[in-house]
N, C-alpha and C positions, 0 to 999 in steps of 0.2 A: 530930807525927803528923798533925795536921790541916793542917798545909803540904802534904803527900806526899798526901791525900785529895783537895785543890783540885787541888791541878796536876795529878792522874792523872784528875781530871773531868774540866779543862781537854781534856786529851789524846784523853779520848775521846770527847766533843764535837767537837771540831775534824776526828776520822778517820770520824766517823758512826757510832763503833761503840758510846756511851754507853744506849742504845737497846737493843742488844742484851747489853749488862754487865747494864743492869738490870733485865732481864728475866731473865735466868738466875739473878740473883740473887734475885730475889724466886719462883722456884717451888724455891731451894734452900733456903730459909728456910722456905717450906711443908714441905718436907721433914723440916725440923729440930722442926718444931710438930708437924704431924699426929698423931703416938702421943699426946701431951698431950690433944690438943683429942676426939680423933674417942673416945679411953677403950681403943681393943681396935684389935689388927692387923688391919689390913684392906688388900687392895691395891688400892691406888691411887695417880698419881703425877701430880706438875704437869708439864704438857710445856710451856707457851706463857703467855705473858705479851704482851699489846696492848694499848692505848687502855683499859687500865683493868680490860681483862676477864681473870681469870687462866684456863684450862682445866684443866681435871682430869681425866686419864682414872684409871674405873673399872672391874672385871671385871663386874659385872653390873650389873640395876636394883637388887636390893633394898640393895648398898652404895653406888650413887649416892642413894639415898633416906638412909640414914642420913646422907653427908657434904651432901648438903640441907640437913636439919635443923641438923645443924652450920655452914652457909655463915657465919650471920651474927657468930659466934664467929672463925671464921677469918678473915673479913676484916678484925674487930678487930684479931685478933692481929697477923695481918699486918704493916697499918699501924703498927700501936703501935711493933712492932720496928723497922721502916721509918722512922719518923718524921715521917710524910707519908701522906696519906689517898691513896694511887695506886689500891690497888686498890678498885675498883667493885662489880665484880659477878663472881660465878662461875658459870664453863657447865660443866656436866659431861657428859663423852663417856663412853658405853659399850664398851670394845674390850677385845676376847677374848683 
């Protein structure tokens, strides 16, 4: 299984598009955390992944303020699952 994981790297390196694999991949795995981490539904969703910064859009301020407080929890997670310290920092966007 870890033959089939190198070489479909290889592949997506080589097309340009490992960049964008791992970016998608890493706001669907937020996806998969968030009920865990944040305790209570709340909407919000990862749209983008760059240079380390994940985005998160939010419906208003006061649950960008909670997923805030949660940032430094999430980025553990993150990583953890990841296995690699990629993500940095999160910016949260407010959109209606």
């Amino acid at each position: 299984m870890e033959h089939i994981k190198s070489e479909l790297d290889k592949y997506l390196k080589r097309n340009g598009l490992f960049i964008m694999a791992e970016s998608s991949n890493i706001c669907n795995i937020f996806e998969e955390i968030k009920q865990d981490i944040i305790k209570k539904e709340i909407e919000c969703k990862a749209y983008s992944f760059k240079e380390g910064v994940l985005k998160i859009a939010v419906s208003s301020s006061i649950l960008a303020t909670e997923v805030r407080i949660k940032s430094d929890k999430i980025k553990k997670e993150l990583n953890k699952k990841l296995k690699n310290n990629l993500v940095k920092k999160i910016d949260l966007v407010i959109k209606s």
